[in-house]
C-alpha positions, 0 to 999 in steps of 0.5 A, spaced: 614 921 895 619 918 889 624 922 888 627 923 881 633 927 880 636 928 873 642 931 870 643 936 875 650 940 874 652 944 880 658 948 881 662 953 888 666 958 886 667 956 879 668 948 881 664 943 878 662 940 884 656 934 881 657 933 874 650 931 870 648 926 876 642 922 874 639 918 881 631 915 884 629 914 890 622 910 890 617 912 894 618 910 902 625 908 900 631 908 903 637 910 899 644 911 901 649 916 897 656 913 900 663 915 897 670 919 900 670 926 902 670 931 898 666 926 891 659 931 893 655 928 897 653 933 901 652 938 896 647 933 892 642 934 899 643 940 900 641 941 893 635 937 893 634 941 900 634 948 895 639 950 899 644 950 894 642 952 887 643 947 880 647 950 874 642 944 870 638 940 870 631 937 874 629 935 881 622 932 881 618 930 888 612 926 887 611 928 880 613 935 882 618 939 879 622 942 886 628 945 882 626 952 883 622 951 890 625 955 895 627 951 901 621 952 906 616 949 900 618 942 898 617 939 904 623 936 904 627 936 912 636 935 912 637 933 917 645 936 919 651 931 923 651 938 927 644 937 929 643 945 930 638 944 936 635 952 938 639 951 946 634 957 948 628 951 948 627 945 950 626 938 948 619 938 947 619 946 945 624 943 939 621 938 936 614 942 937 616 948 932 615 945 926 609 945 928 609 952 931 610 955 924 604 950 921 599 954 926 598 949 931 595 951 938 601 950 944 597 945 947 596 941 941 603 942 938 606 940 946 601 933 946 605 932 939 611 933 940 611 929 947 608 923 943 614 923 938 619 924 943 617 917 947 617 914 939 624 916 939 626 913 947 627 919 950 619 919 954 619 924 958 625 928 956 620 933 954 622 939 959 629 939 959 634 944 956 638 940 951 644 943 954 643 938 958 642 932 954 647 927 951 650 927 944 645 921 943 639 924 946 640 931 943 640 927 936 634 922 938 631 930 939 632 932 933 630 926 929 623 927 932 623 934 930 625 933 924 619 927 923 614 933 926 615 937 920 613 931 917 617 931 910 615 928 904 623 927 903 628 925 909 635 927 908 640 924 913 647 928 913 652 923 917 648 923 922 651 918 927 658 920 925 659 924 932 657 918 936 660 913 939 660 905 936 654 903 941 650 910 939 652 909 933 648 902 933 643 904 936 641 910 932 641 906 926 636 901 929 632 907 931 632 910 924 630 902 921 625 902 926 622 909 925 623 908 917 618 902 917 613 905 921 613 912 918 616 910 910 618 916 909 623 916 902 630 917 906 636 919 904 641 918 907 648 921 907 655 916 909 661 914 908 661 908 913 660 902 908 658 897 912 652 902 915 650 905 907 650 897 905 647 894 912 640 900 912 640 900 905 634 898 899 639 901 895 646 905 894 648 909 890 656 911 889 659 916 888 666 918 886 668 926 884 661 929 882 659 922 878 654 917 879 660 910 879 654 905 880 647 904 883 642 898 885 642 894 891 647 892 897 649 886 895 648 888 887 653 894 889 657 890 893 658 882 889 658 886 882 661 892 883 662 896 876 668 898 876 674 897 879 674 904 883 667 901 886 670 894 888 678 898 891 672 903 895 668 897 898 674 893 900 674 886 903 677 884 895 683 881 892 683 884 886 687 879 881 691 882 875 692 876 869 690 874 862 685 869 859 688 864 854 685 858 852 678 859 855 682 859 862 684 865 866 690 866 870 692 871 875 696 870 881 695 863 883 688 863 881 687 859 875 679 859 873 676 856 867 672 863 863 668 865 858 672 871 855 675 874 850 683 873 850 686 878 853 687 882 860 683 883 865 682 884 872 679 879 877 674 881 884 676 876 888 671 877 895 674 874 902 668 870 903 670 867 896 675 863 900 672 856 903 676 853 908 676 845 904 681 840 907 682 838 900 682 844 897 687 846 891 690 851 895 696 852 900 695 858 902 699 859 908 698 864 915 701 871 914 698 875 920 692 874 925 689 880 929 683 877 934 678 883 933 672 879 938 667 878 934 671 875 929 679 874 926 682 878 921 686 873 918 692 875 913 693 869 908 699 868 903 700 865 896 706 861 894 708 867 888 707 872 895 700 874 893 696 876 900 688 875 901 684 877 907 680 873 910 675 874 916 673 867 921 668 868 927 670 868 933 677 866 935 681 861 931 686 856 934 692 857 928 697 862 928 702 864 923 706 859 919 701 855 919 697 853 912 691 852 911 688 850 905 681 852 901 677 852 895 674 857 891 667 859 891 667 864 886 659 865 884 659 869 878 665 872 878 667 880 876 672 881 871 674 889 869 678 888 863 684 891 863 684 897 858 678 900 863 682 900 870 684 906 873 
């Protein structure tokens, strides 16, 4: 179902908490809200959830004004970090109970919910109390259960943040997996960028209660709208210069432009650096911090500007020594000086 939310104001104890937030999500999407702690991410599900009432403005699903829908008749499922299993029932007992409450016989309801717990890999686990389960079962648990109510509407509120990295990575796969199969329109609450850029079709940022940018990951993330989006991503340099005589200059960049004169800030991504033994710049080894699947490497400029650049595996320089690049800029991102905050 496509979700279309427009407008939507809502305030706690006399604070504004979402100013005018206007969202889409495309039916069988996977859309990402991601932003610091406190920016309202949560409140937005728990409204469109009908947890939370709106001060203004709408909230359609499949074409259908939610916005006065009390919870149980919009066809949406939240689905908490906290996971909020019933420990008086079993795993099967779990995930059969949004079926219990649609009227399905025990043994239907049983055979179904046995069939939903082999998709999310826990076969079998139907008799066991989810007291003695795992916190990476318990939430494969609940993904099922919430999969039995059948929603026209997912919502994902960090699910994985209690878990470790390998779970983390694994439910991740799972939910992809299940996403696929099921193309249930999914929301997914983070503040992980790596996670809400890698599951994403689209991401949406948000910064105190404001929609900041919102479009594809790569479009997010190597286009970035503001320089508040661009600091939040990080992995970027961002150059403070001037454009004179078509050229700007900030840092030891000089690159030629088509801008007015004036100042502006360049986004200068990490992968932008291209290791070239003729490349114009010198930059010379500040720091290297081996990490296994990659080297993070601290480059400095002649005028002491600092870089930050990642390298595959293990690398064979070491601090002092210099190395020198080119820049493969693409379409560079420049914020005009007056919009920085």
């Amino acid at each position: 179902m496509k979700l279309e939310i427009e407008h939507l104001s809502v305030a706690l104890e006399g604070r504004d908490i979402l100013r005018g937030v206007s969202l889409q999500a495309e039916e069988g999407a996977f859309l990402s809200l991601l932003g610091p702690s406190g920016c309202g991410k949560t409140t937005l599900l728990k409204t469109v959830a009908g947890i939370l009432a709106p001060q203004g403005g709408s909230i359609r699903l499949g074409g259908e004004d939610i916005t006065g829908l009390p919870p149980h008749r919009r066809g949406v499922v939240i689905l908490f970090q906290d996971i909020r299993l019933f420990p008086h029932m079993t795993a099967a007992e779990n995930v059969a109970f949004p079926l219990r409450m649609r009227g399905v016989g025990r043994r239907a309801r049983l055979e179904q919910a046995a069939k939903l717990l082999e998709r999310v890999r826990l076969s079998g686990y139907g008799p066991r109390q989810v007291g003695s389960l795992s916190g990476g079962e318990r939430q494969r648990v609940a993904l099922a259960r919430a999969l039995a109510a059948r929603p026209r509407l997912l919502l994902l509120d960090e699910p994985f943040s209690a878990l470790d990295e390998n779970l983390r990575e694994d439910m991740r796969e799972l939910v992809l997996s299940l996403h696929r199969e099921f193309r249930t329109t999914t929301v997914l609450v983070t503040h992980d960028r790596g996670e809400a850029l890698g599951m994403s079709d689209r991401v949406a940022l948000l910064f105190h209660g404001e929609i900041e940018q919102c479009g594809t990951p790569e479009a997010v993330y190597l286009r970035p709208a503001t320089r508040r989006a661009a600091e939040y991503l990080g992995g970027c340099a961002l150059l403070d210069g001037e454009v004179r005589s078509g050229v700007f200059r900030g840092g030891p960049v000089a690159l030629p432009v088509s801008l007015p004169e004036g100042r502006y800030t360049l986004c200068l991504r990490e992968q932008m650096w291209r290791p070239a033994e003729e490349g114009p710049y010198a930059l010379t080894v500040a720091k290297v911090r081996f990490q296994g699947r990659e080297t993070a490497v601290s480059l400095a400029a002649a005028d002491g500007t600092l870089f930050q650049r990642s390298f595959p595996g293990a690398v064979s320089f070491q601090a002092g020594d210099v190395l020198r690049f080119d820049l493969d800029m693409g379409e560079p991102v420049f914020f005009p000086r007056e919009e920085c905050r």
